[in-house]
C-alpha positions in Angstrom: -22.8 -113.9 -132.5 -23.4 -110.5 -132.6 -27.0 -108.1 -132.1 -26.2 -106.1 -134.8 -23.7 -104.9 -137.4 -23.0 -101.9 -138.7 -21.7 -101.2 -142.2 -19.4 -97.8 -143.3 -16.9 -97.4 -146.1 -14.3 -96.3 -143.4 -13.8 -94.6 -140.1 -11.9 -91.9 -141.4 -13.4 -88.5 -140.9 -16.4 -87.3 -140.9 -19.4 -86.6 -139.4 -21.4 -90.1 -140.1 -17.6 -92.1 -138.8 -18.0 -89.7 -135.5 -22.0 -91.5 -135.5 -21.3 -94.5 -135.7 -18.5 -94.7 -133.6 -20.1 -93.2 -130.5 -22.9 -95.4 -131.1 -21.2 -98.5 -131.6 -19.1 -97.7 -128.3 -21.9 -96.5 -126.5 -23.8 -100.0 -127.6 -20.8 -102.1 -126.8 -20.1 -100.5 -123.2 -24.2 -101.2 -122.7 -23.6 -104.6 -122.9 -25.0 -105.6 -126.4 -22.4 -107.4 -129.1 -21.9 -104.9 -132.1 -19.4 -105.7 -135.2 -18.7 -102.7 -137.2 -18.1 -104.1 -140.7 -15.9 -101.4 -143.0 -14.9 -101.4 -146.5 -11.3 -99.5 -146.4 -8.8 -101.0 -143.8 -8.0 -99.6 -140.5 -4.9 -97.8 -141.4 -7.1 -95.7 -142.8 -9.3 -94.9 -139.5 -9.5 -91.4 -137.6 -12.3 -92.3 -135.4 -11.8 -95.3 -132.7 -13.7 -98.6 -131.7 -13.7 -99.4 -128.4 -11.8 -103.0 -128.0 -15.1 -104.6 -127.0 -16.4 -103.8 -130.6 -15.7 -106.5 -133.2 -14.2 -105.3 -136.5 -14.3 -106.8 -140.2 -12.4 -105.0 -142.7 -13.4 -106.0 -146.2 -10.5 -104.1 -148.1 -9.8 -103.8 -152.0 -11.5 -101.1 -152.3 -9.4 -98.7 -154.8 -10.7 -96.2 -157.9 -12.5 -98.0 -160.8 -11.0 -97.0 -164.2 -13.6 -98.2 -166.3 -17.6 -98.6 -165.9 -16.8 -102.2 -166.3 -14.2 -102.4 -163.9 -16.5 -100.0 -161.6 -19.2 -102.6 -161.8 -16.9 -105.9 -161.4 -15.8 -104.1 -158.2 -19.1 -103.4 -156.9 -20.3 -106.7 -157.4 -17.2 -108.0 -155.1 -17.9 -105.7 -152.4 -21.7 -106.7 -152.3 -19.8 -110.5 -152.3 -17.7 -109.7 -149.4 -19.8 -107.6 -148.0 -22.7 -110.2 -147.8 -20.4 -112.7 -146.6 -19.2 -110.4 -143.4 -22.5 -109.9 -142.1 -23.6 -113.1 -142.5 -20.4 -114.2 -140.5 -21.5 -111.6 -137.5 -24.8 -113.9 -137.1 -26.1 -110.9 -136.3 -30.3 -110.2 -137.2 -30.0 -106.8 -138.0 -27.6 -104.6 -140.1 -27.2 -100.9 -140.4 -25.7 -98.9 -143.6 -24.5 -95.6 -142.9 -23.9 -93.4 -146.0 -25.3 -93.5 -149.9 -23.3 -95.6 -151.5 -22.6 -97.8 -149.0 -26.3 -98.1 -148.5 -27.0 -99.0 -151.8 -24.3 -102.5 -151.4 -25.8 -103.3 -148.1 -29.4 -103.5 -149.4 -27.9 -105.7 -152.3 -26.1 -107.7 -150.3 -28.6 -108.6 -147.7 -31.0 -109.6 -150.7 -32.1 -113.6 -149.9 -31.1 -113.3 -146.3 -33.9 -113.2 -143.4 -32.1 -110.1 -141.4 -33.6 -106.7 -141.1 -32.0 -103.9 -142.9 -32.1 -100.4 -141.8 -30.0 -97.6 -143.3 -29.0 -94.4 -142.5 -28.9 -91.2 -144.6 -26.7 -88.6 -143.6 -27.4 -86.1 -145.8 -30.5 -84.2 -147.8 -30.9 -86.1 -151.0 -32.6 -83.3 -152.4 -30.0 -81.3 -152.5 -27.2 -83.2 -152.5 -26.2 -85.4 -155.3 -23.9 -88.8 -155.1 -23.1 -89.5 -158.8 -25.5 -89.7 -161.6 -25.8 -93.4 -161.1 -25.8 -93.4 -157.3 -28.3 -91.0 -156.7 -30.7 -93.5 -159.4 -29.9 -96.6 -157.5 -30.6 -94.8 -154.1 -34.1 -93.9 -155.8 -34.7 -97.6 -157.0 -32.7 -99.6 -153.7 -33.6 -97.5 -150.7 -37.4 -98.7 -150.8 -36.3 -102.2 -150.5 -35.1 -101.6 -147.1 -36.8 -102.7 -143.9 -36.5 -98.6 -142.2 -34.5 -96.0 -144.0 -33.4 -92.9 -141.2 -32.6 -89.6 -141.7 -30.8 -87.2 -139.2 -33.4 -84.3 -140.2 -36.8 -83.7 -140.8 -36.0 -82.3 -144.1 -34.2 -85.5 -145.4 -36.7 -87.5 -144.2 -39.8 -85.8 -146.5 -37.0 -85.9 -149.7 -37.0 -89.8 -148.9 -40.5 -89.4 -149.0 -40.8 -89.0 -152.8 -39.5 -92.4 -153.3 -39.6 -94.7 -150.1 -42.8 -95.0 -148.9 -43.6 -92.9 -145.6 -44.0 -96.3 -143.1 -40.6 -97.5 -143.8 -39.1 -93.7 -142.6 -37.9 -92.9 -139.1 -36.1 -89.6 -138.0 -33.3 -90.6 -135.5 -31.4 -87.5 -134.1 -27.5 -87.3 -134.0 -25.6 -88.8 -130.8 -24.1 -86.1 -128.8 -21.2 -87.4 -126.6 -19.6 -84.6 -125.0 -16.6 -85.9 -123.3 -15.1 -84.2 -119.9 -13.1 -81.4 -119.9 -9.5 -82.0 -120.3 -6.4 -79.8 -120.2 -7.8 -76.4 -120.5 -7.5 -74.9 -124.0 -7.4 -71.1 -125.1 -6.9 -68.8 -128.3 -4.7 -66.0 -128.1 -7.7 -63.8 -129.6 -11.2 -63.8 -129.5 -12.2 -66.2 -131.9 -15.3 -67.4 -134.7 -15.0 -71.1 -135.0 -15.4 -73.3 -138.2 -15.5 -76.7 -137.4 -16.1 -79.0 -140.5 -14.5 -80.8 -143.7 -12.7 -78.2 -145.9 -15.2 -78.6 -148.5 -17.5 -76.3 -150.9 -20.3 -77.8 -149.3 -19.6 -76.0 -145.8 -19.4 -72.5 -148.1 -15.7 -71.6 -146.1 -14.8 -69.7 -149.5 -17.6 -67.4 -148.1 -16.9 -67.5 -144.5 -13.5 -65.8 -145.4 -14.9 -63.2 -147.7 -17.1 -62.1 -144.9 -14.5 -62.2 -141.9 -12.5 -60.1 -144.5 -15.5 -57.2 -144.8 -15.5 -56.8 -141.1 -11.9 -57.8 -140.0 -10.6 -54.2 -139.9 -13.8 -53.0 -137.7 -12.5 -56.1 -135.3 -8.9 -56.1 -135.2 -8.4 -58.3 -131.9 -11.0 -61.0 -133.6 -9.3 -63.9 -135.2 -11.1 -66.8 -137.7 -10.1 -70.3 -136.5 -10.9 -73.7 -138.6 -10.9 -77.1 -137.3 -10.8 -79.5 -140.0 -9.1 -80.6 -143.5 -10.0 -81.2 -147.3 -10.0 -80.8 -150.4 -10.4 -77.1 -150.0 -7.6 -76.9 -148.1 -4.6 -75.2 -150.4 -7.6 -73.0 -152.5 -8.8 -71.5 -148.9 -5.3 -70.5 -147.4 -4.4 -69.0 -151.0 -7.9 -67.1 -150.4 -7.1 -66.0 -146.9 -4.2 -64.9 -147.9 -5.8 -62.8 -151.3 -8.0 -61.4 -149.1 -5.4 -59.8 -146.9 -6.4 -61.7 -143.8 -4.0 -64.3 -143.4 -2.6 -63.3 -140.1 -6.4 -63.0 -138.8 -6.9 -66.7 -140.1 -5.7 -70.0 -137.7 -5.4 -73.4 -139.7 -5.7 -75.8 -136.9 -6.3 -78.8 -139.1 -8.6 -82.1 -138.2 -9.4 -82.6 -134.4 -10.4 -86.1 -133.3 -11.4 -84.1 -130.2 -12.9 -80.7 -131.2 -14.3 -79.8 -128.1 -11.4 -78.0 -126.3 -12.1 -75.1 -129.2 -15.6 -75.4 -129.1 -15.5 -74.2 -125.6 -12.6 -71.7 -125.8 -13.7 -69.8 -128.7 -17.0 -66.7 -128.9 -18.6 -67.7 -132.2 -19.6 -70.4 -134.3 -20.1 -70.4 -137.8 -21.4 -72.4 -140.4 -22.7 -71.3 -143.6 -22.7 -74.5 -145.2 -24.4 -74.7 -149.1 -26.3 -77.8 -148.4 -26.2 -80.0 -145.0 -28.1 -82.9 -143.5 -27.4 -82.4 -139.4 -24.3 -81.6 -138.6 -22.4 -82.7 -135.6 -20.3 -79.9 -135.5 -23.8 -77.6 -135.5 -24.7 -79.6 -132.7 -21.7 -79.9 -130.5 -20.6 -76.1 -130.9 -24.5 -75.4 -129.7 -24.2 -77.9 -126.8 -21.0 -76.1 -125.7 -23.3 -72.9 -125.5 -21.6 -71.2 -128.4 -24.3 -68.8 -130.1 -24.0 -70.4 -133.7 -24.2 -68.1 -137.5 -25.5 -70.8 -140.2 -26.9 -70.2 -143.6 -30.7 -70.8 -145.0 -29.3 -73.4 -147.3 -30.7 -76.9 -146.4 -33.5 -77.4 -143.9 -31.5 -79.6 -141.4 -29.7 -76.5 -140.1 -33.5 -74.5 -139.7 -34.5 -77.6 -137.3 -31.5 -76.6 -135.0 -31.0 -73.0 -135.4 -33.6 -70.7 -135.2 -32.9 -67.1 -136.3 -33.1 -64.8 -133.2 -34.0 -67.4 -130.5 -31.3 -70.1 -130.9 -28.3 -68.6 -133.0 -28.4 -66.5 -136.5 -30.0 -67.6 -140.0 -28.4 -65.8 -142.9 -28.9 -66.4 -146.3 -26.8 -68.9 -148.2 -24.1 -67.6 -150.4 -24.8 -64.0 -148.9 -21.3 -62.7 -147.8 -22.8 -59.1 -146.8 -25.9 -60.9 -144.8 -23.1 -63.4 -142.8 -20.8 -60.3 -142.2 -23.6 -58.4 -140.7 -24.8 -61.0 -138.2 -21.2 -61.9 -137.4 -20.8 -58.2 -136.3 -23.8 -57.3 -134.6 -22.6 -60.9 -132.0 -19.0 -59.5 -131.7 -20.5 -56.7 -130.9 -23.1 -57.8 -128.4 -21.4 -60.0 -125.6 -25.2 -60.3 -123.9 -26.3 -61.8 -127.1 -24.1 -64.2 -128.0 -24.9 -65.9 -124.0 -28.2 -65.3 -124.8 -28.3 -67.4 -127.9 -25.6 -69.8 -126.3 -27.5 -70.6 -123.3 -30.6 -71.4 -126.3 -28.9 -73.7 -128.1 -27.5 -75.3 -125.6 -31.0 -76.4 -124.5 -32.1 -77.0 -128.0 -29.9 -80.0 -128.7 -30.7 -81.7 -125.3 -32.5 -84.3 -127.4 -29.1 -85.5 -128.9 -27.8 -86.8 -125.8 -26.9 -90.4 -125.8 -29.9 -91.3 -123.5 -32.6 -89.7 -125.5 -30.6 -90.0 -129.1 -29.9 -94.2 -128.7 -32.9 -95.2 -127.3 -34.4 -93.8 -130.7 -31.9 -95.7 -132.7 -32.7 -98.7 -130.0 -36.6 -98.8 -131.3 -35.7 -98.2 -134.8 -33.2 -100.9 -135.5 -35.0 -103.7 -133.2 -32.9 -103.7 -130.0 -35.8 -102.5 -127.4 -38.5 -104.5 -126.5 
Protein backbone atom coordinates (compact mmCIF):
# COMPACT_ATOMS: atom_id res chain seq x y z
CA UNK A 1 0.00 0.00 0.00
CA UNK A 2 1.31 3.15 -0.90
CA UNK A 3 0.48 7.19 0.44
CA UNK A 4 0.57 8.33 -2.82
CA UNK A 5 1.37 7.88 -6.54
CA UNK A 6 2.70 9.92 -8.80
CA UNK A 7 1.95 9.77 -12.55
CA UNK A 8 4.55 11.18 -15.57
CA UNK A 9 4.90 10.04 -19.19
CA UNK A 10 8.68 9.30 -18.38
CA UNK A 11 11.65 10.29 -16.42
CA UNK A 12 13.67 11.36 -19.25
CA UNK A 13 14.65 14.97 -19.21
CA UNK A 14 13.31 17.68 -18.19
CA UNK A 15 12.54 20.03 -15.76
CA UNK A 16 9.04 18.41 -14.34
CA UNK A 17 11.25 14.54 -14.39
CA UNK A 18 13.98 16.56 -12.24
CA UNK A 19 10.47 17.53 -9.80
CA UNK A 20 9.24 14.74 -9.44
CA UNK A 21 12.13 12.86 -8.85
CA UNK A 22 13.53 14.89 -6.01
CA UNK A 23 10.22 14.88 -4.53
CA UNK A 24 9.53 11.34 -4.76
CA UNK A 25 13.13 10.60 -3.22
CA UNK A 26 12.85 13.20 -0.76
CA UNK A 27 9.21 11.64 0.26
CA UNK A 28 10.55 8.12 0.23
CA UNK A 29 13.85 8.87 2.39
CA UNK A 30 11.01 10.67 4.89
CA UNK A 31 9.51 7.67 5.50
CA UNK A 32 6.17 7.73 3.46
CA UNK A 33 5.47 4.91 0.60
CA UNK A 34 5.46 6.65 -2.89
CA UNK A 35 5.03 4.58 -6.32
CA UNK A 36 5.86 6.66 -9.30
CA UNK A 37 3.64 5.33 -12.06
CA UNK A 38 5.22 6.20 -15.74
CA UNK A 39 3.99 5.68 -19.15
CA UNK A 40 7.39 5.03 -21.33
CA UNK A 41 9.67 2.30 -19.84
CA UNK A 42 12.73 2.84 -17.83
CA UNK A 43 15.21 2.49 -20.61
CA UNK A 44 14.08 5.47 -21.34
CA UNK A 45 14.91 7.35 -17.90
CA UNK A 46 17.60 10.15 -17.27
CA UNK A 47 16.47 11.09 -13.94
CA UNK A 48 16.79 8.32 -10.94
CA UNK A 49 14.32 6.78 -8.18
CA UNK A 50 15.75 6.05 -5.20
CA UNK A 51 15.38 1.97 -4.65
CA UNK A 52 12.93 2.70 -1.84
CA UNK A 53 10.50 4.23 -4.44
CA UNK A 54 8.17 1.72 -6.10
CA UNK A 55 7.95 1.82 -9.91
CA UNK A 56 5.03 0.87 -12.53
CA UNK A 57 5.87 1.16 -16.02
CA UNK A 58 2.74 1.08 -18.18
CA UNK A 59 4.62 1.01 -21.68
CA UNK A 60 3.09 0.86 -25.31
CA UNK A 61 3.20 4.03 -25.66
CA UNK A 62 4.42 4.84 -29.41
CA UNK A 63 3.18 7.70 -32.20
CA UNK A 64 -0.57 7.35 -33.30
CA UNK A 65 -0.92 7.42 -37.06
CA UNK A 66 -4.34 8.06 -37.27
CA UNK A 67 -6.98 10.12 -35.04
CA UNK A 68 -8.57 6.75 -34.57
CA UNK A 69 -5.65 4.97 -33.75
CA UNK A 70 -4.67 8.21 -31.46
CA UNK A 71 -7.85 7.79 -29.67
CA UNK A 72 -7.82 3.69 -29.32
CA UNK A 73 -4.47 4.40 -27.70
CA UNK A 74 -5.47 6.90 -25.35
CA UNK A 75 -8.23 5.00 -24.21
CA UNK A 76 -5.69 2.02 -23.24
CA UNK A 77 -3.45 4.23 -21.43
CA UNK A 78 -6.48 5.67 -19.31
CA UNK A 79 -7.11 1.51 -18.94
CA UNK A 80 -3.69 0.80 -17.73
CA UNK A 81 -3.25 3.65 -16.25
CA UNK A 82 -6.42 3.38 -13.97
CA UNK A 83 -5.55 -0.04 -13.28
CA UNK A 84 -1.70 0.99 -11.85
CA UNK A 85 -3.00 3.31 -9.36
CA UNK A 86 -5.60 1.42 -8.21
CA UNK A 87 -2.93 -1.38 -7.71
CA UNK A 88 -0.66 1.21 -5.48
CA UNK A 89 -3.81 1.31 -3.01
CA UNK A 90 -2.69 4.47 -2.59
CA UNK A 91 -5.60 7.60 -1.63
CA UNK A 92 -4.08 10.16 -3.61
CA UNK A 93 -2.50 10.54 -7.09
CA UNK A 94 -0.57 13.30 -8.64
CA UNK A 95 -0.24 14.04 -12.59
CA UNK A 96 2.55 16.02 -13.62
CA UNK A 97 2.45 17.49 -17.16
CA UNK A 98 -0.67 18.32 -19.72
CA UNK A 99 -1.33 15.50 -21.30
CA UNK A 100 -0.63 13.21 -18.84
CA UNK A 101 -2.96 15.21 -16.65
CA UNK A 102 -5.66 14.98 -18.84
CA UNK A 103 -5.48 10.63 -18.64
CA UNK A 104 -5.08 10.78 -15.01
CA UNK A 105 -8.25 12.81 -14.40
CA UNK A 106 -10.02 10.20 -16.76
CA UNK A 107 -8.67 7.47 -15.35
CA UNK A 108 -9.46 8.18 -11.73
CA UNK A 109 -13.21 8.88 -12.83
CA UNK A 110 -15.47 6.28 -10.41
CA UNK A 111 -12.69 5.90 -7.93
CA UNK A 112 -12.96 7.49 -4.33
CA UNK A 113 -9.09 8.90 -4.43
CA UNK A 114 -8.15 12.46 -4.50
CA UNK A 115 -6.60 13.78 -7.67
CA UNK A 116 -4.24 16.66 -7.76
CA UNK A 117 -2.29 17.71 -10.87
CA UNK A 118 0.48 19.64 -11.57
CA UNK A 119 1.01 22.13 -14.42
CA UNK A 120 4.39 22.93 -15.41
CA UNK A 121 3.92 25.38 -17.67
CA UNK A 122 1.72 28.83 -18.50
CA UNK A 123 -1.19 27.71 -20.36
CA UNK A 124 -1.63 30.97 -21.72
CA UNK A 125 1.04 30.97 -23.58
CA UNK A 126 1.96 27.79 -24.21
CA UNK A 127 -0.08 25.48 -26.33
CA UNK A 128 -0.21 21.38 -26.14
CA UNK A 129 -2.07 20.52 -29.35
CA UNK A 130 -5.34 21.85 -30.57
CA UNK A 131 -7.14 19.07 -28.89
CA UNK A 132 -5.05 18.98 -25.75
CA UNK A 133 -5.16 22.31 -24.82
CA UNK A 134 -9.49 21.84 -25.23
CA UNK A 135 -9.54 18.83 -23.01
CA UNK A 136 -7.14 20.60 -20.39
CA UNK A 137 -9.96 23.47 -20.53
CA UNK A 138 -12.93 20.89 -20.12
CA UNK A 139 -10.81 17.98 -17.69
CA UNK A 140 -8.68 20.17 -15.37
CA UNK A 141 -11.77 21.46 -13.39
CA UNK A 142 -12.68 17.98 -12.54
CA UNK A 143 -9.83 17.66 -10.46
CA UNK A 144 -9.74 17.69 -6.68
CA UNK A 145 -6.45 20.72 -6.60
CA UNK A 146 -4.80 21.63 -9.84
CA UNK A 147 -0.99 23.40 -9.00
CA UNK A 148 1.02 25.60 -10.79
CA UNK A 149 4.75 26.35 -10.19
CA UNK A 150 4.06 30.28 -10.80
CA UNK A 151 1.75 32.82 -9.93
CA UNK A 152 1.19 33.55 -13.51
CA UNK A 153 0.08 29.93 -14.39
CA UNK A 154 -2.02 29.77 -11.62
CA UNK A 155 -4.47 33.06 -12.63
CA UNK A 156 -4.39 31.38 -16.60
CA UNK A 157 -5.97 28.32 -14.68
CA UNK A 158 -8.14 30.65 -13.38
CA UNK A 159 -10.19 31.29 -16.56
CA UNK A 160 -11.34 27.76 -16.45
CA UNK A 161 -10.88 25.91 -13.07
CA UNK A 162 -12.47 27.59 -10.43
CA UNK A 163 -10.07 29.61 -8.02
CA UNK A 164 -10.76 27.08 -4.69
CA UNK A 165 -9.53 24.12 -6.43
CA UNK A 166 -5.91 26.18 -7.33
CA UNK A 167 -2.76 25.99 -5.16
CA UNK A 168 0.71 27.62 -6.08
CA UNK A 169 3.43 25.01 -4.97
CA UNK A 170 7.04 26.39 -5.58
CA UNK A 171 9.70 24.15 -7.34
CA UNK A 172 12.00 21.68 -5.09
CA UNK A 173 15.48 22.94 -5.00
CA UNK A 174 17.91 20.04 -4.06
CA UNK A 175 21.29 21.36 -4.24
CA UNK A 176 23.55 18.44 -3.82
CA UNK A 177 27.27 18.85 -2.16
CA UNK A 178 30.03 19.90 -3.95
CA UNK A 179 31.89 17.26 -5.78
CA UNK A 180 35.11 17.12 -7.71
CA UNK A 181 35.81 20.74 -8.39
CA UNK A 182 34.79 21.84 -11.94
CA UNK A 183 36.15 24.83 -14.08
CA UNK A 184 36.00 26.54 -17.65
CA UNK A 185 38.98 27.41 -19.36
CA UNK A 186 37.36 31.03 -19.93
CA UNK A 187 35.01 33.11 -18.24
CA UNK A 188 31.79 31.85 -19.09
CA UNK A 189 27.70 32.82 -19.66
CA UNK A 190 25.77 29.65 -18.83
CA UNK A 191 22.60 28.30 -20.74
CA UNK A 192 21.25 25.57 -18.91
CA UNK A 193 17.97 24.14 -20.54
CA UNK A 194 16.37 21.85 -23.39
CA UNK A 195 17.66 23.00 -26.84
CA UNK A 196 14.40 24.16 -27.76
CA UNK A 197 12.75 27.50 -29.42
CA UNK A 198 10.95 27.89 -26.33
CA UNK A 199 14.29 28.87 -24.28
CA UNK A 200 14.99 31.51 -27.36
CA UNK A 201 18.98 30.06 -27.70
CA UNK A 202 18.72 31.11 -31.52
CA UNK A 203 18.76 34.58 -29.75
CA UNK A 204 21.13 33.98 -27.07
CA UNK A 205 23.80 33.31 -29.87
CA UNK A 206 22.91 36.31 -31.97
CA UNK A 207 23.58 38.47 -28.94
CA UNK A 208 26.83 36.74 -27.64
CA UNK A 209 27.84 37.22 -31.40
CA UNK A 210 27.26 41.40 -31.15
CA UNK A 211 29.45 41.60 -28.22
CA UNK A 212 31.93 38.59 -28.57
CA UNK A 213 34.63 40.73 -30.15
CA UNK A 214 34.32 43.55 -27.27
CA UNK A 215 34.91 40.19 -24.89
CA UNK A 216 37.36 38.06 -26.45
CA UNK A 217 38.40 35.91 -23.20
CA UNK A 218 34.40 35.31 -22.64
CA UNK A 219 33.11 32.09 -23.84
CA UNK A 220 29.10 30.89 -24.30
CA UNK A 221 28.55 27.46 -22.64
CA UNK A 222 25.21 25.25 -22.93
CA UNK A 223 24.14 22.46 -20.78
CA UNK A 224 21.50 20.56 -22.37
CA UNK A 225 20.11 18.78 -25.71
CA UNK A 226 17.17 19.02 -28.28
CA UNK A 227 15.70 19.40 -31.02
CA UNK A 228 17.52 22.59 -31.61
CA UNK A 229 20.50 21.00 -31.39
CA UNK A 230 22.10 20.59 -35.20
CA UNK A 231 20.09 24.25 -36.31
CA UNK A 232 22.01 25.99 -33.24
CA UNK A 233 25.63 24.75 -33.87
CA UNK A 234 25.05 25.50 -37.66
CA UNK A 235 24.10 29.06 -36.23
CA UNK A 236 27.03 29.39 -33.97
CA UNK A 237 28.95 28.55 -36.48
CA UNK A 238 27.18 31.33 -39.30
CA UNK A 239 27.64 33.66 -36.87
CA UNK A 240 31.37 33.28 -36.68
CA UNK A 241 31.44 32.33 -33.08
CA UNK A 242 31.86 28.80 -32.99
CA UNK A 243 35.13 28.68 -31.21
CA UNK A 244 33.54 31.09 -28.45
CA UNK A 245 30.58 28.48 -28.16
CA UNK A 246 30.94 25.08 -25.72
CA UNK A 247 28.38 22.19 -26.43
CA UNK A 248 28.46 20.35 -23.28
CA UNK A 249 25.34 18.37 -23.88
CA UNK A 250 22.66 17.14 -21.07
CA UNK A 251 23.85 17.07 -17.41
CA UNK A 252 22.06 14.90 -14.89
CA UNK A 253 24.11 16.97 -12.49
CA UNK A 254 24.36 20.63 -13.69
CA UNK A 255 25.59 22.11 -10.72
CA UNK A 256 29.36 21.78 -11.15
CA UNK A 257 28.82 24.61 -14.09
CA UNK A 258 26.43 26.48 -12.32
CA UNK A 259 29.00 27.26 -9.90
CA UNK A 260 32.09 27.55 -12.15
CA UNK A 261 30.73 29.73 -14.63
CA UNK A 262 30.05 34.22 -14.21
CA UNK A 263 26.71 34.51 -15.95
CA UNK A 264 23.46 32.99 -16.42
CA UNK A 265 21.22 33.42 -19.17
CA UNK A 266 17.90 32.67 -20.11
CA UNK A 267 15.86 34.44 -22.53
CA UNK A 268 13.35 31.85 -22.87
CA UNK A 269 9.98 32.81 -25.34
CA UNK A 270 7.55 31.53 -22.83
CA UNK A 271 8.29 29.51 -19.43
CA UNK A 272 6.45 28.31 -16.39
CA UNK A 273 9.34 28.14 -13.48
CA UNK A 274 12.22 26.94 -14.43
CA UNK A 275 14.62 24.88 -12.39
CA UNK A 276 17.48 25.81 -14.22
CA UNK A 277 16.33 29.73 -13.31
CA UNK A 278 16.27 28.57 -9.98
CA UNK A 279 19.31 26.49 -9.36
CA UNK A 280 21.76 28.89 -11.34
CA UNK A 281 20.23 31.81 -8.78
CA UNK A 282 20.77 29.51 -5.74
CA UNK A 283 24.32 28.97 -6.83
CA UNK A 284 24.58 32.91 -6.64
CA UNK A 285 24.96 33.34 -10.35
CA UNK A 286 23.47 36.91 -11.28
CA UNK A 287 20.90 35.60 -13.95
CA UNK A 288 19.83 37.68 -17.72
CA UNK A 289 16.16 36.32 -18.58
CA UNK A 290 13.67 37.77 -20.95
CA UNK A 291 10.02 39.63 -20.22
CA UNK A 292 8.43 36.71 -21.97
CA UNK A 293 6.16 34.74 -19.42
CA UNK A 294 5.47 35.99 -15.95
CA UNK A 295 6.97 32.95 -14.10
CA UNK A 296 10.49 34.26 -14.81
CA UNK A 297 9.24 38.13 -13.31
CA UNK A 298 8.34 36.22 -9.98
CA UNK A 299 12.06 35.14 -9.67
CA UNK A 300 14.00 37.72 -11.39
CA UNK A 301 13.63 41.15 -10.74
CA UNK A 302 15.32 43.60 -13.07
CA UNK A 303 17.99 45.50 -11.13
CA UNK A 304 17.59 43.93 -7.68
CA UNK A 305 17.77 40.07 -8.42
CA UNK A 306 19.34 39.58 -11.91
CA UNK A 307 18.46 41.45 -15.45
CA UNK A 308 14.95 41.63 -17.38
CA UNK A 309 15.35 42.14 -21.00
CA UNK A 310 12.79 42.13 -23.46
CA UNK A 311 11.89 38.89 -25.26
CA UNK A 312 13.13 38.38 -28.69
CA UNK A 313 15.35 41.65 -28.21
CA UNK A 314 18.89 40.51 -29.36
CA UNK A 315 20.29 44.34 -28.95
CA UNK A 316 18.44 44.69 -25.30
CA UNK A 317 20.10 40.87 -24.10
CA UNK A 318 23.50 41.99 -25.64
CA UNK A 319 23.48 45.21 -23.69
CA UNK A 320 22.71 43.75 -20.25
CA UNK A 321 25.09 40.87 -20.87
CA UNK A 322 27.85 43.49 -21.37
CA UNK A 323 27.24 45.96 -18.86
CA UNK A 324 27.59 42.29 -16.09
CA UNK A 325 30.88 41.25 -17.92
CA UNK A 326 31.79 44.42 -17.43
CA UNK A 327 30.88 45.00 -13.78
CA UNK A 328 32.43 42.15 -11.53
CA UNK A 329 30.70 44.13 -8.30
CA UNK A 330 27.44 43.70 -10.03
CA UNK A 331 27.15 40.49 -11.06
CA UNK A 332 27.98 39.47 -6.80
CA UNK A 333 25.66 41.92 -6.19
CA UNK A 334 22.82 40.39 -8.10
CA UNK A 335 24.19 36.78 -7.21
CA UNK A 336 24.13 37.23 -3.60
CA UNK A 337 20.13 38.56 -4.43
CA UNK A 338 19.05 35.69 -5.95
CA UNK A 339 20.54 33.49 -4.03
CA UNK A 340 18.28 34.72 -1.26
CA UNK A 341 15.29 35.00 -3.41
CA UNK A 342 14.81 31.28 -4.05
CA UNK A 343 15.23 30.29 -0.38
CA UNK A 344 11.60 29.37 -0.49
CA UNK A 345 12.37 26.40 -2.91
CA UNK A 346 14.33 24.49 -0.49
CA UNK A 347 13.06 21.12 0.20
CA UNK A 348 11.91 22.11 3.76
CA UNK A 349 9.87 25.04 2.74
CA UNK A 350 9.00 23.70 -0.97
CA UNK A 351 7.51 19.93 0.30
CA UNK A 352 5.78 20.83 3.10
CA UNK A 353 3.66 22.92 0.50
CA UNK A 354 3.25 20.04 -1.62
CA UNK A 355 2.67 18.02 1.85
CA UNK A 356 -0.63 20.31 2.61
CA UNK A 357 -1.70 20.41 -0.93
CA UNK A 358 -1.79 16.67 -1.79
CA UNK A 359 -3.13 15.52 1.80
CA UNK A 360 -0.03 14.18 3.53
CA UNK A 361 0.13 16.72 6.64
CA UNK A 362 -2.24 16.72 9.24
Amino acid sequence: MSDVALVISDLGRGGTQRVLTNLANYWSQSGIEVTVITLQKRDRDFFQLSPSVRRIEIGGVSESKSIFSAVQSNLNQIRAIREAIRSTGAPVVVGFIGATNILVIAACIGLRIRVVISERNDPKVQSIGRIWDFLRWAFYRFADVVTANSHGAVNSLARYVPKRKLAYIPNILVIPPESEPFTFARPTILAVGCLHRQKAFDILLESFAMICAQITDWQLAFVGDGPENEALHKQARSLGIGEQVQWLGAKEDPFPYYRAAEIFALPSRYEGTPNALLEAMACGLPAVVSDGSPGLLEWVEDGISGKVVPVENAQGLANALLDLIRDPALRKQLGQAAKLRVAECTPENAVRVWEDVVGLRG
